[in-house]
MARZAVEX-881730 format. One line per field, with one value per residue (C-alpha): residue number from 1; residue in three letters; x, y, z. Coordinates in steps of 0.05 Angstrom, whole numbers, plus 5000, padded with zeros to 4 digits. Layout:
% residues N
zaba	c(NUM,...)
seba	c(ALA,...)
east	c(X,...)
north	c(Y,...)
up	c(Z,...)
% end
This chain:
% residues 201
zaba	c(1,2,3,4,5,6,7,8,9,10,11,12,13,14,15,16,17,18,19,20,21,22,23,24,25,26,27,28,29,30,31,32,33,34,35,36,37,38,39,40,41,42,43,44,45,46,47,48,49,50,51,52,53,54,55,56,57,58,59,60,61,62,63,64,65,66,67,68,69,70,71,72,73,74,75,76,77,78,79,80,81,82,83,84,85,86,87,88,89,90,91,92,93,94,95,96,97,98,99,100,101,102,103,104,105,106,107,108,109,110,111,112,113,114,115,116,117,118,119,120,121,122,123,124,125,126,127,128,129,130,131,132,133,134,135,136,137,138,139,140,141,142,143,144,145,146,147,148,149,150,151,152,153,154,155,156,157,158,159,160,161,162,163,164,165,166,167,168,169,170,171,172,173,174,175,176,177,178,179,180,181,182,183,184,185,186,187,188,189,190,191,192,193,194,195,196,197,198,199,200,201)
seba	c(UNK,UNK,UNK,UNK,UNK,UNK,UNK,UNK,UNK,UNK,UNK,UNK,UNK,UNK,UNK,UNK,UNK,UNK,UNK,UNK,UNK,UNK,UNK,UNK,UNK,UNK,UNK,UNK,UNK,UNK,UNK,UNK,UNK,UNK,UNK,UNK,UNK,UNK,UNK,UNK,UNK,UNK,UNK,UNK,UNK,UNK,UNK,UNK,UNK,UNK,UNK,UNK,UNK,UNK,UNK,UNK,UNK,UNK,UNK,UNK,UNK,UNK,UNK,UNK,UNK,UNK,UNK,UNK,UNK,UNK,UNK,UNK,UNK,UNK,UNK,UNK,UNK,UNK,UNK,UNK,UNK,UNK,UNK,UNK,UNK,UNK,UNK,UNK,UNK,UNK,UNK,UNK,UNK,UNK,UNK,UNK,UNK,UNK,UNK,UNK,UNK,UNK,UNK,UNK,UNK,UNK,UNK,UNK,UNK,UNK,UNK,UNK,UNK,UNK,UNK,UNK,UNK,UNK,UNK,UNK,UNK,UNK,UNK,UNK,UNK,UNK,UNK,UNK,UNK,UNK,UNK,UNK,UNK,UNK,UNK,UNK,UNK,UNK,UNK,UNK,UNK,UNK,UNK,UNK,UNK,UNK,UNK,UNK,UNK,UNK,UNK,UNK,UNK,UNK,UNK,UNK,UNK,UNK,UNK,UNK,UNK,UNK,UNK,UNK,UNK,UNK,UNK,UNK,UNK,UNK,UNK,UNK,UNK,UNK,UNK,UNK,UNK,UNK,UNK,UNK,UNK,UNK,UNK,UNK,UNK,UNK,UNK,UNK,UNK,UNK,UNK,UNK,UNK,UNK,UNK,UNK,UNK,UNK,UNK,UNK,UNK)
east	c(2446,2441,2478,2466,2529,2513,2564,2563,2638,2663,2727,2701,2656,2714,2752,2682,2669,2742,2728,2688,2640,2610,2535,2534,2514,2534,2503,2512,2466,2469,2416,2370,2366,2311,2365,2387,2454,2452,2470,2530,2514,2553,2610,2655,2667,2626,2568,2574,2567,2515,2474,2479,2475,2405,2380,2389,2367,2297,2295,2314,2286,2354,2428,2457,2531,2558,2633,2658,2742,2777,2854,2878,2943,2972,3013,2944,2909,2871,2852,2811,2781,2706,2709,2756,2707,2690,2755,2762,2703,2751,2715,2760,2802,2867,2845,2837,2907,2941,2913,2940,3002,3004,2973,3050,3087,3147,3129,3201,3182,3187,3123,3088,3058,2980,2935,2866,2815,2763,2700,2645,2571,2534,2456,2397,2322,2315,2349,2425,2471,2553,2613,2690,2750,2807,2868,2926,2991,3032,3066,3043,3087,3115,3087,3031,3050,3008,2944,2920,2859,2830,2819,2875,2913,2958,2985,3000,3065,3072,3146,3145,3134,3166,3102,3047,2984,2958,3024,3003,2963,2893,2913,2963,2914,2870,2910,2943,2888,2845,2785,2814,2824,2756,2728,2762,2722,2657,2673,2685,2615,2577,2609,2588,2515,2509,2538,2481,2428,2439,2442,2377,2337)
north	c(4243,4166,4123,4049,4012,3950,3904,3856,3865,3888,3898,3947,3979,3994,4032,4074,4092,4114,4159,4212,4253,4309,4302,4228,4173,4104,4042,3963,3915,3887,3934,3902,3833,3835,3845,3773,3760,3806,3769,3800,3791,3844,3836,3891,3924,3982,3934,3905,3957,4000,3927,3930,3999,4001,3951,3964,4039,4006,3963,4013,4080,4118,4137,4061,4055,3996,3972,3923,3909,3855,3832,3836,3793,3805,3742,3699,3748,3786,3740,3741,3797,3811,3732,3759,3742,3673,3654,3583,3569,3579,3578,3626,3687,3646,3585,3643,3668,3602,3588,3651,3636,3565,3591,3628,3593,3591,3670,3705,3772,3821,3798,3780,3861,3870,3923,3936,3956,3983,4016,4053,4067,4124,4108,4172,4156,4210,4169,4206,4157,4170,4122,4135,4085,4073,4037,4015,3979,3928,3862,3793,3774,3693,3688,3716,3763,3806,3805,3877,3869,3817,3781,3781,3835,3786,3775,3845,3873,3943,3967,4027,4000,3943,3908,3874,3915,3868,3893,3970,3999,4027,4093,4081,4033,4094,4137,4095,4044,4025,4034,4099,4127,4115,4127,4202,4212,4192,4235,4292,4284,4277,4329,4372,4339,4366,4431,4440,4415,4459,4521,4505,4496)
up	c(3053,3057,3016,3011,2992,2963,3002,3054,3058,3115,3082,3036,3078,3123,3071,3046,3116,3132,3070,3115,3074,3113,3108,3084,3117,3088,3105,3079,3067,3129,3137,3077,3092,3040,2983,2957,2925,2861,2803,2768,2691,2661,2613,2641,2712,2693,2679,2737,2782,2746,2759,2833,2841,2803,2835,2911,2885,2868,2925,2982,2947,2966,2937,2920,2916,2881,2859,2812,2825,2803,2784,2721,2708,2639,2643,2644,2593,2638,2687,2736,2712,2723,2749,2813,2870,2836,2804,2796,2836,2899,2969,3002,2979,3006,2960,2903,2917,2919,2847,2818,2846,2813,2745,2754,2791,2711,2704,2724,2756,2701,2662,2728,2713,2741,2757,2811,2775,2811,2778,2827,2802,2835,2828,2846,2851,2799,2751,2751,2742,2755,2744,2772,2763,2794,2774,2830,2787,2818,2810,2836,2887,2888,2958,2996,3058,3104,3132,3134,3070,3040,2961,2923,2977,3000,2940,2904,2913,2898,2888,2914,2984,2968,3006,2986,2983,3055,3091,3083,3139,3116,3123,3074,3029,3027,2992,2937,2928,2867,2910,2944,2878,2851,2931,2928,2854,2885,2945,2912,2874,2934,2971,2904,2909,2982,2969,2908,2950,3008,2959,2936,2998)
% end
């Protein structure tokens, strides 16, 4: 089965690819240079996703995997929220870190609580439609520190590791990861979508 992921990140793709599904084949859009920027209109993570997914469905006629993930900071409300990628209007991810940081520079590290968010949307040309979360909790550190992911990575320190989420190695990423957790839900579908399919030819 192919599966068009609707990323040009090579971050992401990395950790859907290290995700091996027997019998699926994932590809970017790398592969679509047809497909513009999608426009992310939706209100929630959920929205967001289903949006992409839909649309590079339409476009490409195949499977279309799509993820919304974001930050969510309790000390600023929620922030960034669905508004990760474009937070501030920041050029880079390093420029969006720093402002997170300054946004807390007075929050002692108790209430400096947070949480990946990380909602996948499944899209079939027949029209079935599937959505998985996943949630990783952590801390926002006072400093960024390792270099292993990218976005807001550098930045998340998760206790039990006492690391940030960017000093973890991907094979550890993958297991505790807001986008592992919501990766291993949409594996587990396909694998059961390939297991049907094959009973019925």
């Amino acid at each position: 089965m192919d599966v068009v992921v609707a990323t040009r990140n090579n971050g992401k793709m990395k950790e859907i690819v290290a995700f091996d599904i027997p019998s699926v084949i994932f590809t970017s859009l790398d592969a679509y240079p047809e497909i513009g920027e999608i426009e992310e209109t939706g209100a929630t993570f959920a929205e967001n996703a289903l949006i992409k997914a839909r649309y590079v469905c339409a476009v490409s006629g195949l499977p279309a995997l799509a993820d919304d993930s974001g930050l969510v900071i309790d000390a600023l409300h929620g922030e960034p929220g669905v508004y990760s990628a474009r937070y501030g209007n920041c050029a880079t991810d390093d420029d969006r870190c720093r402002l997170v940081l300054s946004k807390m520079i007075d929050v002692p590290c108790d209430k400096r609580t947070a949480r990946f968010i990380c909602v996948m949307a499944l899209v079939f040309p027949d029209g079935k439609e599937y959505i998985e979360e996943g949630i990783c909790h952590g801390f926002i550190a006072t400093q960024p520190a390792g270099d292993n992911g990218f976005g807001y990575d550098p930045i998340f320190y998760l206790p039990d590791f006492d690391k940030t989420m960017a000093q973890l190695p991907l094979s550890v990423k993958n297991t505790i990861s807001h986008r592992a957790k919501a990766l291993q839900k949409v594996k587990n579908l396909l694998q059961l979508i390939v297991r049907q399919e094959s009973s019925e030819q």
